[in-house]
N, C-alpha and C positions, 0 to 999 in steps of 0.2 A: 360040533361046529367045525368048518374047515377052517384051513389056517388062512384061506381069504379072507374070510369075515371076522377073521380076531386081526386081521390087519388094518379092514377097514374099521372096525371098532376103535381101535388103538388110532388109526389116524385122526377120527372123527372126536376124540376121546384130548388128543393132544392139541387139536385146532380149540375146542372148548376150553381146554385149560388155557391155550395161548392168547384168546379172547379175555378169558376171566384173569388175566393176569394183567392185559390190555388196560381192562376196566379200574382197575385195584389202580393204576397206574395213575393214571385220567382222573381218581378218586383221590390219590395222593398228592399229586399235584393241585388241584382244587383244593385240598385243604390246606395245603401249604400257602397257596395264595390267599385262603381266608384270612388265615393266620397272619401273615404279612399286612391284609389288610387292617387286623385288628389291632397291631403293632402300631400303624401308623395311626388309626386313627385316637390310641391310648395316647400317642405321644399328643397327636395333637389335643388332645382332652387337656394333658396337664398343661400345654401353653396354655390354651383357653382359660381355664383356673389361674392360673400364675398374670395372665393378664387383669382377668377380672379383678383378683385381688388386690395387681397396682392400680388400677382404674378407681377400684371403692377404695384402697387408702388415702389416695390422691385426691378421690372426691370430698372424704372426711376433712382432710385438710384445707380445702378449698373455704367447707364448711365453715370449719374454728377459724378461717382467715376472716370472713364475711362477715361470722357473728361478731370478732373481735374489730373489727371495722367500723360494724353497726356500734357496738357497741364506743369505739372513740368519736364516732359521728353522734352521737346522743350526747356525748362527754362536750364537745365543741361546742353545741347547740346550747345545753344548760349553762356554760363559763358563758358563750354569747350573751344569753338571756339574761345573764348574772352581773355584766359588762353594763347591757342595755340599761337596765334596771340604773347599778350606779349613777353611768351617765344623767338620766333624769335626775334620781335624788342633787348630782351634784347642780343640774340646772338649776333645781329649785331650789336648792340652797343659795347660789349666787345672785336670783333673783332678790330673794330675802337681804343678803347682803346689799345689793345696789338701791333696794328700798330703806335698808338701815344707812347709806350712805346718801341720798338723798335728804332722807329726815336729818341726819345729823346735819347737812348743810345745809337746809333749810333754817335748823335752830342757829347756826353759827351767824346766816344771815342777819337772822334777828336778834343775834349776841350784838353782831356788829353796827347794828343798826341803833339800839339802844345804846352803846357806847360813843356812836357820834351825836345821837341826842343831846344825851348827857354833856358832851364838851363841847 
């Protein structure tokens, strides 16, 4: 071989490695941007979780707020019903009174009645 052709070999030889070095390069950086990407989107994963989390804890407590809510709303309702109830009984108690007080003055009447008879 002359020493032209191990030159052009060696040039042709150097271009391909300056290529394949090119490439490595372009190959490097792409993964470094992957990698950044997956950086950020890990980060955003754990907000996403850290959110979720306050959201369902928040929603559980909303929950026990509601239930315990329902629950003194029920508690209201039966004292009401309980209120109601009295109320009546004491109506008709008093009506009973105002007929025992009637009858007794109706007798009183006729206590008093027979008394001026008499005198």
């Amino acid at each position: 071989r002359s020493l032209k052709e191990t030159q052009v070999d060696l040039e042709s030889t150097t271009k391909l490695k300056n290529e394949l070095l090119q490439d490595v390069n372009q190959l490097s950086e792409s993964l470094q941007s992957k990698k950044d990407l997956v950086e950020q989107q890990q980060i955003q994963l754990e907000e996403l979780t850290r959110n979720f989390s306050a959201t369902k804890m928040a929603l559980e407590t909303a929950e026990r707020e509601r239930s315990d809510f329902q629950d003194m709303a029920n508690s209201w309702e039966a004292n009401a019903k309980a209120m109601e109830d009295e109320v009546v009984n004491t109506q008709n108690e008093l009506e009973r009174a105002e007929e025992q007080i009637e009858s007794l003055q109706k007798a009183l009447q006729e206590e008093r009645a027979k008394l001026k008879a008499v005198e």
